[in-house]
C-alpha positions in Angstrom: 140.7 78.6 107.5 137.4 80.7 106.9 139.0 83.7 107.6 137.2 87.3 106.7 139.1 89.9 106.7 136.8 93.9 107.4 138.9 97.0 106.4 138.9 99.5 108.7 141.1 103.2 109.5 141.6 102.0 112.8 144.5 99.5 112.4 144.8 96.6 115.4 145.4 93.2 116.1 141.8 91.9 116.1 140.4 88.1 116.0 137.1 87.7 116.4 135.8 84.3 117.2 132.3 84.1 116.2 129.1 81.8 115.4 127.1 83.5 112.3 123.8 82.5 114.6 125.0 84.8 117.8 123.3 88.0 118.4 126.8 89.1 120.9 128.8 88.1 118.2 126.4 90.3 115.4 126.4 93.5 117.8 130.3 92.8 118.2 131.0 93.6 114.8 128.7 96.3 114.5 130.8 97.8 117.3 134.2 97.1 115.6 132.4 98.6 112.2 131.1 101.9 114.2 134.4 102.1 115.2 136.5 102.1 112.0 138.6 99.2 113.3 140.0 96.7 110.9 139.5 93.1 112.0 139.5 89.4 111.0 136.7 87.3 112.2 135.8 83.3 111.8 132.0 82.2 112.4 133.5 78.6 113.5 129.5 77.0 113.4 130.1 77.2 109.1 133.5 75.7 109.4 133.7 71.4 109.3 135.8 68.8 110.8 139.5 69.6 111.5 139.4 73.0 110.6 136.7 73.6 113.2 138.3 71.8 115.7 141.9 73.8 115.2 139.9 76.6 115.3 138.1 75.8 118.6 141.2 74.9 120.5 142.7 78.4 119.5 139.4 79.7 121.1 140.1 77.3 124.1 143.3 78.5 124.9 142.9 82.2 125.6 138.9 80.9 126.3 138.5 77.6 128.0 134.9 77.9 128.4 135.1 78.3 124.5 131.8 81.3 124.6 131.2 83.4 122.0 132.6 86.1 120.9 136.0 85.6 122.0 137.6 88.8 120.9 141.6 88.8 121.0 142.9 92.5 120.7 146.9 92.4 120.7 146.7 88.7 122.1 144.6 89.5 125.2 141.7 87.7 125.2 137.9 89.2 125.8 135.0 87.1 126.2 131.6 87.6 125.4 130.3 91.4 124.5 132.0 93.9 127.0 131.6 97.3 125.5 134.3 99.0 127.7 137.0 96.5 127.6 136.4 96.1 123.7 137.3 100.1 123.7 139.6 100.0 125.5 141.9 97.5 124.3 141.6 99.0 120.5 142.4 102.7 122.1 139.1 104.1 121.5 
């Protein structure tokens, strides 16, 4: 899987689903970076075939609309750029 991995001081169980073309998604990992928080992300537009499609129906199963970024902190799901709830579920 096109998994990248982003160090961080903060540690947390953090997936970001992302599309390498979505501003959201951009200014979410800005916000993760500002943070300190370490996180994994996928941009699943540059994965192909299968491995997009296992991908997407992890997204679609804490994300059934399948948006981006779907952000899972501690496997509850956030969708789309929220600020606040972002925060929140990392503890900042």
């Amino acid at each position: 899987m096109g998994v990248t991995h982003v160090d961080g001081e903060k540690k947390a169980e953090v997936m970001l689903y992302a599309l390498s073309t979505c501003g959201w998604c951009r200014k979410t990992k800005r916000l993760l970076n500002s943070m300190g928080i370490e996180y994994d992300f996928i941009d699943v537009d540059l994965l192909k075939g299968r491995e997009q499609d296992r991908v997407m129906k992890d997204v679609e199963k804490c994300n059934p609309k399948a948006s981006f970024p779907t952000v899972v902190v501690n496997r509850k799901c956030i969708v789309g750029f929220d600020e606040a709830k972002i925060k929140k579920a990392v503890g900042a």
